[in-house]
C-alpha positions in Angstrom: 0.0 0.0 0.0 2.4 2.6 0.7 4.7 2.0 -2.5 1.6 2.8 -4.2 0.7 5.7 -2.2 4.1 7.2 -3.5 3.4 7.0 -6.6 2.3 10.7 -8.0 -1.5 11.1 -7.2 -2.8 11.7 -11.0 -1.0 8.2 -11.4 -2.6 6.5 -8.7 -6.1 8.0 -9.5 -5.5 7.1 -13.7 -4.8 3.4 -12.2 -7.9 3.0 -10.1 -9.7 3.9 -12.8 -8.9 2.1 -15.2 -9.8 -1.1 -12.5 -13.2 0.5 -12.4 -14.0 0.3 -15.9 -14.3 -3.4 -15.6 -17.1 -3.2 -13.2 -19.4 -1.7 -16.0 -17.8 -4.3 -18.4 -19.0 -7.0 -15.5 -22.4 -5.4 -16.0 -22.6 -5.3 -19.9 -21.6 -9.0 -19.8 -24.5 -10.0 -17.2 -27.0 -8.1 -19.8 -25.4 -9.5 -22.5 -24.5 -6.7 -24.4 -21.3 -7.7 -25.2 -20.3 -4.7 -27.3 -20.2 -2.5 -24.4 -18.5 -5.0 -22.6 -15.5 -5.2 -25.0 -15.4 -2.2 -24.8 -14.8 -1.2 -21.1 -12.9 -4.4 -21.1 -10.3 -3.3 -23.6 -9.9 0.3 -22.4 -9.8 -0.8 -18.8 -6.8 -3.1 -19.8 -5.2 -0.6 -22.1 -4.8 2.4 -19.1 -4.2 -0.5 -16.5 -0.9 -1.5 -19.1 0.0 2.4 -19.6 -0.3 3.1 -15.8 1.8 0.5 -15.0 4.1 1.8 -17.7 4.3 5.2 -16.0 4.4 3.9 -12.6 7.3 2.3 -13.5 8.8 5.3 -15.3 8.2 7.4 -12.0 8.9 4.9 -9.0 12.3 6.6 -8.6 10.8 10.6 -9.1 11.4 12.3 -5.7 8.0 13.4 -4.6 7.3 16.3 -2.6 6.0 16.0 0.5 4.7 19.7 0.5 1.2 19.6 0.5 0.8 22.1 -2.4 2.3 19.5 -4.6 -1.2 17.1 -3.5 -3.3 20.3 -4.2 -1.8 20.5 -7.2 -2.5 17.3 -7.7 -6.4 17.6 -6.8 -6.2 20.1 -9.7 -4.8 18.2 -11.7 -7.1 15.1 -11.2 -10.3 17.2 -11.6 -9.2 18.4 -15.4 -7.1 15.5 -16.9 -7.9 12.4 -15.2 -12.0 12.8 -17.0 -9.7 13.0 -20.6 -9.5 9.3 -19.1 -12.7 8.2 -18.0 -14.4 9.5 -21.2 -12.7 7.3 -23.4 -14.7 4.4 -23.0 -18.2 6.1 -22.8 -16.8 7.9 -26.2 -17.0 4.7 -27.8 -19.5 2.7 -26.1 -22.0 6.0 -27.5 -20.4 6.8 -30.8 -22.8 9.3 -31.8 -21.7 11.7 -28.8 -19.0 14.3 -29.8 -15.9 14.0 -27.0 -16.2 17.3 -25.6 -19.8 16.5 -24.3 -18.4 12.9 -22.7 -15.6 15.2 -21.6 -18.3 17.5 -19.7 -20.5 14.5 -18.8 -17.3 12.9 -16.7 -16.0 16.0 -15.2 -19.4 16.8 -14.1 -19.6 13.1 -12.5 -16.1 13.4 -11.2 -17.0 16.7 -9.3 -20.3 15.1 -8.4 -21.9 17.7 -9.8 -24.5 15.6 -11.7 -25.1 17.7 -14.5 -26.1 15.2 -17.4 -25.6 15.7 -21.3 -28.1 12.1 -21.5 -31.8 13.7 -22.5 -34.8 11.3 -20.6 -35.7 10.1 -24.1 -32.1 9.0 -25.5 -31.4 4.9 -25.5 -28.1 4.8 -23.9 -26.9 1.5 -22.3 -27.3 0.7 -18.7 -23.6 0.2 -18.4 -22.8 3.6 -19.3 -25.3 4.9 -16.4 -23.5 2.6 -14.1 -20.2 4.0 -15.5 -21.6 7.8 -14.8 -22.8 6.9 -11.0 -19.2 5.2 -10.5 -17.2 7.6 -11.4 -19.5 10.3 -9.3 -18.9 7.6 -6.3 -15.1 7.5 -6.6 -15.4 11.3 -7.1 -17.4 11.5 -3.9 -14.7 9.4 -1.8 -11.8 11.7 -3.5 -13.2 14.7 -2.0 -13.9 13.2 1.4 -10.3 11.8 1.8 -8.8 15.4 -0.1 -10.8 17.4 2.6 -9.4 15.7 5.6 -5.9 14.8 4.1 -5.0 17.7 2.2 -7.2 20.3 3.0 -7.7 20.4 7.0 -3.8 20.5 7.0 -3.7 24.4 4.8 -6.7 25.4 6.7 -8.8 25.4 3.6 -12.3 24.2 3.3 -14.5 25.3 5.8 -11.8 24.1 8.2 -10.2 28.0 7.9 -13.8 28.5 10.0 -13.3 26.3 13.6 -8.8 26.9 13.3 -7.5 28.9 16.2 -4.8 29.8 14.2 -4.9 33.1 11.6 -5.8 32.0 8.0 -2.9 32.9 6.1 0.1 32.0 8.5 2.8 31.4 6.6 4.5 30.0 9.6 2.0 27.4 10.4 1.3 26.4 6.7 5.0 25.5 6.5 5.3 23.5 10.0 2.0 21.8 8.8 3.5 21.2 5.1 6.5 19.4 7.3 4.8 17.5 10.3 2.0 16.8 8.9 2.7 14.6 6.0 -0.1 14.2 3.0 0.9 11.3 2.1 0.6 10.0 5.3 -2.4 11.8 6.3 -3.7 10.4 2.4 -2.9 6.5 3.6 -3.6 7.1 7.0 -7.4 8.0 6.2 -8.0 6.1 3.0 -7.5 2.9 5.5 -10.3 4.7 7.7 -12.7 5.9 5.5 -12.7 3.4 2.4 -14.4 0.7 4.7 -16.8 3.1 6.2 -18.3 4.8 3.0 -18.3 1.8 1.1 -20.0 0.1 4.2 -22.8 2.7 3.8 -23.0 2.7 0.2 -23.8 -1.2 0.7 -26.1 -0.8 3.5 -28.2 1.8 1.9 -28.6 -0.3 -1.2 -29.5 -3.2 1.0 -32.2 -0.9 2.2 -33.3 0.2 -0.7 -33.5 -3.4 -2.3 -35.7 -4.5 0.8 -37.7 -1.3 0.8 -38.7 -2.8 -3.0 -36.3 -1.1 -5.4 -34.8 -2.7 -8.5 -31.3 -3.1 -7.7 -29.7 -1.6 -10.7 -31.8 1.7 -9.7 -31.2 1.0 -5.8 -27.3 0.7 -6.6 -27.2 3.9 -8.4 -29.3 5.7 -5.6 -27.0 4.6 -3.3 -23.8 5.6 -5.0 -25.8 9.0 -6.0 -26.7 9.4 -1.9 -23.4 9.2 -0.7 -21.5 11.3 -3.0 -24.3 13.8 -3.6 -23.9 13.7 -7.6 -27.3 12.5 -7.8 -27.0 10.5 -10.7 -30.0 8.2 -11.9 -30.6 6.7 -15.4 -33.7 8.6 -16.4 -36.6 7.3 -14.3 -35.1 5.9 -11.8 -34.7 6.0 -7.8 -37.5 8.3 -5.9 -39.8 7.7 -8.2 -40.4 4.3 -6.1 -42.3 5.9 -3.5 -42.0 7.1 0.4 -40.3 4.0 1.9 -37.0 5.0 -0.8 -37.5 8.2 -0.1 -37.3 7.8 3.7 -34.4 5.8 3.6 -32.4 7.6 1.5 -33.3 11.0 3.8 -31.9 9.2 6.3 -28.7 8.8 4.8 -28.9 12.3 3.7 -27.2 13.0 7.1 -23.9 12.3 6.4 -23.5 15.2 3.7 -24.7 17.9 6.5 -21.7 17.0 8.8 -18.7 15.8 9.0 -19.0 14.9 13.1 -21.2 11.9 11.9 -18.8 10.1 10.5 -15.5 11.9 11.7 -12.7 9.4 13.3 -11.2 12.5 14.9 -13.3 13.3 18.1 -11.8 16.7 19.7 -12.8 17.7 22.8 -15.0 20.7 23.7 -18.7 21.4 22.6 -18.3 21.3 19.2 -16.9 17.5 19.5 -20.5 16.3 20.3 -22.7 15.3 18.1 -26.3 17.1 19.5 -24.4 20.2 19.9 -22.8 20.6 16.5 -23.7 23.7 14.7 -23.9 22.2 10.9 -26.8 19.7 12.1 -28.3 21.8 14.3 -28.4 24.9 11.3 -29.9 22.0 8.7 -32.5 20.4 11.3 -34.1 24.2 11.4 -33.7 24.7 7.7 -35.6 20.9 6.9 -37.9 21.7 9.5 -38.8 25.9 8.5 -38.8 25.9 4.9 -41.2 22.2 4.4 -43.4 24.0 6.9 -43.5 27.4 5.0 -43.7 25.8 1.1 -46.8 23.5 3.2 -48.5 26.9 4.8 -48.4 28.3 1.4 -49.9 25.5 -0.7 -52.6 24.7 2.0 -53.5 28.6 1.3 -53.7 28.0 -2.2 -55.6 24.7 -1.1 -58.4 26.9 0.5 -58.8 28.7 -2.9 -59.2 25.8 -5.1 -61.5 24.5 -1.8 -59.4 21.4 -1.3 -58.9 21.2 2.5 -60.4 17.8 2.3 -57.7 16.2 0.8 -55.1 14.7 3.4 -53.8 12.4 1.5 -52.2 15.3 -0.6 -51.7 17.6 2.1 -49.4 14.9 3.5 -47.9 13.9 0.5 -47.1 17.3 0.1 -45.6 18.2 3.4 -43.0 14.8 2.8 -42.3 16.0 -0.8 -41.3 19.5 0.2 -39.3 18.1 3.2 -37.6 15.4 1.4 -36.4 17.6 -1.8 -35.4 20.6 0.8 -32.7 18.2 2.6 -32.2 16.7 -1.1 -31.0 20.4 -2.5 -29.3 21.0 0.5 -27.2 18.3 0.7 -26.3 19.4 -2.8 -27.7 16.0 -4.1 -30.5 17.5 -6.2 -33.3 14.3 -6.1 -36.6 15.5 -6.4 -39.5 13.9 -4.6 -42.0 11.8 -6.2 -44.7 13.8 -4.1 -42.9 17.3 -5.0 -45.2 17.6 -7.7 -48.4 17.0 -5.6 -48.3 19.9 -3.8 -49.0 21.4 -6.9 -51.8 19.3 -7.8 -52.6 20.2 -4.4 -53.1 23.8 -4.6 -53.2 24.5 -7.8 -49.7 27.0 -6.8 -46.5 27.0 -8.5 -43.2 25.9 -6.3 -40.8 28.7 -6.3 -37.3 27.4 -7.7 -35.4 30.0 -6.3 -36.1 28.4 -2.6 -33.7 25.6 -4.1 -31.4 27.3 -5.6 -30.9 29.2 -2.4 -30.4 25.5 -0.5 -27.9 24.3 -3.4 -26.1 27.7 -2.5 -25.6 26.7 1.2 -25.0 23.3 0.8 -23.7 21.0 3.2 -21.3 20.1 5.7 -17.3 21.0 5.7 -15.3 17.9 4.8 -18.4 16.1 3.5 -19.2 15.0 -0.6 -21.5 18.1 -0.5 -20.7 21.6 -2.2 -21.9 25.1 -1.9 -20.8 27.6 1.0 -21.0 24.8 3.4 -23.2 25.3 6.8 -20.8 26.3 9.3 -19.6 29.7 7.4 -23.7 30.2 7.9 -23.5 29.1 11.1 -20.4 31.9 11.8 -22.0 34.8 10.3 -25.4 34.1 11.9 -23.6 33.4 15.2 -21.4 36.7 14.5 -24.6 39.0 14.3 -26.3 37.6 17.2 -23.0 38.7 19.3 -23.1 42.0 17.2 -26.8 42.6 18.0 -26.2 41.7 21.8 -23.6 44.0 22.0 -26.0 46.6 20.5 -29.0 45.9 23.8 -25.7 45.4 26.4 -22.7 46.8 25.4 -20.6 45.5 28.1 -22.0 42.2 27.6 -19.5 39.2 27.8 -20.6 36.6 25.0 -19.8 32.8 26.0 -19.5 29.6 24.1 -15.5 29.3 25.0 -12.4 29.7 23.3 -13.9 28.0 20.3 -16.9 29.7 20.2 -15.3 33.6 20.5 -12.7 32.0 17.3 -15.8 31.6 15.0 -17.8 34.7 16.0 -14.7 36.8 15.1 -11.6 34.9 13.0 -14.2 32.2 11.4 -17.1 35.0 10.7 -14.1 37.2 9.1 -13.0 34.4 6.7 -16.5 33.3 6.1 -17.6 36.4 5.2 -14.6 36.8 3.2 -15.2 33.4 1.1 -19.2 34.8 0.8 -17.4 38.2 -0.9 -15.6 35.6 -3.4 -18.3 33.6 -4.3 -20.3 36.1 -5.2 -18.4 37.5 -6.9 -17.7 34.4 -9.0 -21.0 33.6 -9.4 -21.4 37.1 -11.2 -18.0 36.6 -13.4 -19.5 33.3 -14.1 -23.0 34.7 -15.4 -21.5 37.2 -16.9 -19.6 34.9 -19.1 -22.1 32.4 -20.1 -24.4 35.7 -20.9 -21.8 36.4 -23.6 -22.2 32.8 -25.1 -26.3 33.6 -25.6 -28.0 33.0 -22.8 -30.4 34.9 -21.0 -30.4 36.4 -17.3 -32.1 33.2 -16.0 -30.4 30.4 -17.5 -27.3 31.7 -17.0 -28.1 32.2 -13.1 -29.7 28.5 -12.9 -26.8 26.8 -14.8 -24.4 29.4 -12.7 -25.3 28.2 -9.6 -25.9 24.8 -10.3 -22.3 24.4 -11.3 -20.8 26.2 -8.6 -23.0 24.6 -5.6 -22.1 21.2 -7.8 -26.2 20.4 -7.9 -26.2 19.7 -11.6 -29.8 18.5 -11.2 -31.3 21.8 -9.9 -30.6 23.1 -13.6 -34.5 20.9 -14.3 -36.2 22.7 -11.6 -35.4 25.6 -10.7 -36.2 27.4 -14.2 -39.6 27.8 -15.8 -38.6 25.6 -18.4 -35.9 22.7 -18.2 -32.5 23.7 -19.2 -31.1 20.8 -21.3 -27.1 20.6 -21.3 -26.8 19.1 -24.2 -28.1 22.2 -26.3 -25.6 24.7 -24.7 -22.7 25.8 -26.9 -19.4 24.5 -26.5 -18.5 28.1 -25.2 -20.9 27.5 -22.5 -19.8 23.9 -21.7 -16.2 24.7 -21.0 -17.1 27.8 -18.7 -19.7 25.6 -16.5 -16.8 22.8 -16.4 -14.3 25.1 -15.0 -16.9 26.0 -12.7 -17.1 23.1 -11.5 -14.2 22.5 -10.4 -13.9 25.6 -8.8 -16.9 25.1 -7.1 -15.8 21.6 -6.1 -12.3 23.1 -4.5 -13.5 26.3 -3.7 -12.1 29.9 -4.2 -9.7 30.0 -1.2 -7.5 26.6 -2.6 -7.5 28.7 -5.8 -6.5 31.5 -4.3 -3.6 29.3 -2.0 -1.9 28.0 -5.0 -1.8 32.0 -6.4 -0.1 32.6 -2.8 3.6 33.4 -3.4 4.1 32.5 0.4 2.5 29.1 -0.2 5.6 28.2 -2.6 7.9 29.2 -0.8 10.3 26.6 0.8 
């Protein structure tokens, strides 16, 4: 294991998946479309023979144990290693052109989940199995990255909770030399492989018993726990409540990181009842469901419908169900979303989910947007600011952890909101110039930067269909994308002359 592990990253990653594409070629075979199944076989044995080939080459290359170099790498992986994994799909669907299999694995990479593949278009089940994979592995790269390579440079969401001043030079350098990546990368690929794979397994279990097919309940589960939220068309929720509760339930472990975390600290914010991410997303699933349910049953009392419970139910579990959904940056929509509509005759405003997308989930989770606890620090930063306004010689409590994120973590948070704000109106700028309008550009925006690719069939009047944007268009939402999936301030790190500096 650890000659592997010092191989360079990009290497590593290129060899695992090339091993991958033999699952989908497994897959084929069972449904006895044997051309797929050459084909994933072939290329799978092809980059297996050329990463060994380059393994070899680089055995001896000194690596550096600097932690910019596996930053660098992270980069790296998010724009070349999809040149890879689009190979095969290229040919197993010969009439797609490359740059849209480019944009279709980059977006599963990033688990972003935004899909070239229109509802109506006969693609092989292999190649849906290939997409939810890849969003998987994708998933498990940014859970390891966020706690090997991230947590170490204060980078994030961790910047929020650190004692220490983000930007320390100091500290960046004895971190780059105690803390070892490589380490840190085997150290916690031996603790969390087992446990997310354990839960993938278990949720598809669940799903099988709860009466899912389970080609649909495997790709639910993979979708789940990386929050891509990729489904062949009409698949998962669509089964009913008893999926849709089960996968809620799992929902959990993209809203914070002390669910799963093998690193207990000590203090308040160690335990589990009093963490701020869960405690922020239990009043968000529990206030907005609520509020969307007020506002159809007052549209219900138009149309004189009171008398239906069955949809007033339905549509309280469909509006809680797809508000956890777009927060946790998955994007499933609830089978029963639609029956509030049918409830009330009202229309459900898409902007309420493109505002959840934009908060996202928890730090050092598979979800994306501004993450809960920079919400959690501003919000806790204006309380103090407004109790200082009623009793200005007030003392505010919470310990030495609490007083860090009212002041450093707010001032970093609100920092990172400044940024991505300002990205998001570079961005829409940009793909305005391409030909789109104001709204598309802000759904598709959004959607790319919270990496909730889905949210791009909702959140609009009408569906916005990837396929039919320009290439222009394509190549700005990828490299949104990846920003979006390593965030502004690891951008901004590797721009940092201090941060090369030996």
């Amino acid at each position: 294991m650890r000659v592997l592990f010092n191989l360079p990253v990009i290497v590593l990653l290129m060899g695992i998946g090339a091993v991958a594409m033999f699952i989908p070629s497994l897959f084929a075979l069972a449904q006895t479309d044997y051309t797929t199944s050459r084909v994933y076989f072939y290329f799978g044995t092809l980059f297996l023979i050329v990463t060994g080939l380059i393994g070899l080459a680089t055995a001896n290359y000194p690596q550096s144990s600097a932690a910019r170099s596996h930053l660098l790498s992270l980069l790296g992986s998010f724009t070349l290693l999809p040149l890879v994994l689009a190979v095969p799909m290229s040919e197993a669907v010969p009439n797609l052109r490359f740059v849209n299999v480019y944009f279709e694995m980059l977006s599963s990479l990033t688990t972003t989940g935004a899909t070239i593949f229109q509802p109506s278009a006969t693609v092989p089940d292999a190649v849906h199995l290939w997409r939810g994979l890849v969003g998987w592995m994708g998933g498990f790269l940014i859970w390891l990255a966020a706690t090997a390579i991230l947590a170490p440079l204060n980078l994030g969401g961790f910047e929020v909770t650190s004692l220490r001043q983000a930007g320390q030079t100091t500290s960046m350098r004895q971190i780059s030399h105690v803390a070892d990546p490589t380490e840190r990368l085997v150290r916690f690929t031996q603790t969390l492989l087992p446990l997310y794979s354990s839960l993938t397994v278990a949720l598809w279990i669940l799903l099988i018993v709860a009466g899912g097919d389970p080609y649909f309940s495997v790709m639910a589960a993979m979708a789940t726990m990386s929050t891509s939220g990729i489904m062949p068309p009409g698949g998962v929720v669509e089964a009913g409540f008893l999926p849709e509760f089960v996968i809620a339930v799992f929902f959990i472990f993209a809203l914070s990181r002390q669910t799963f975390a093998s690193e207990r600290r000590s203090g308040k914010l160690a335990h589990l009842r009093d963490d701020p991410e869960l405690r922020l997303a239990a009043v968000v699933a529990a206030a907005l469901p609520v509020a969307l349910f007020l506002r159809h049953w007052y549209g219900a009392i138009e149309v004189d419908d009171l008398s239906n419970t069955e949809g007033a139910l339905r549509s309280l579990w469909g509006a809680f169900f797809t508000v956890v959904s777009f927060l946790s940056t998955t994007g499933f929509v609830s089978a029963d979303w639609d029956a509030a509509q049918n409830w009330s005759g009202l229309q459900t405003p898409g902007l309420i989910l493109m505002g959840l997308a934009l908060v996202g989930g928890g730090v050092a989770t598979t979800a994306g947007g501004v993450k809960l606890l920079r919400v959690y620090a501003l919000y806790s930063h204006g309380v103090r600011e407004l109790e200082k306004l009623v009793h200005p010689s007030s003392v505010g409590g919470a310990g030495r952890a609490g007083r860090s994120i009212r002041r450093q973590g707010a001032y970093i948070a609100w920092i990172f909101f400044m940024l991505f704000a300002l990205s998001i109106a570079l961005i829409m700028t940009a793909l305005t110039l391409t030909g789109l309008g104001f709204e598309p550009a802000m759904v598709l925006t959004i959607a790319s930067l919270s990496t909730t690719g889905p949210i791009a069939q909702v959140a609009s009047q009408a569906p916005i269909a990837y396929a039919t944007l320009p290439d222009a268009a394509k190549f700005i939402l990828m490299g949104a994308m990846v920003l979006g999936r390593l965030e502004t301030l690891a951008i901004i790190a590797l721009l940092n002359p201090d941060f090369w500096r030996s």
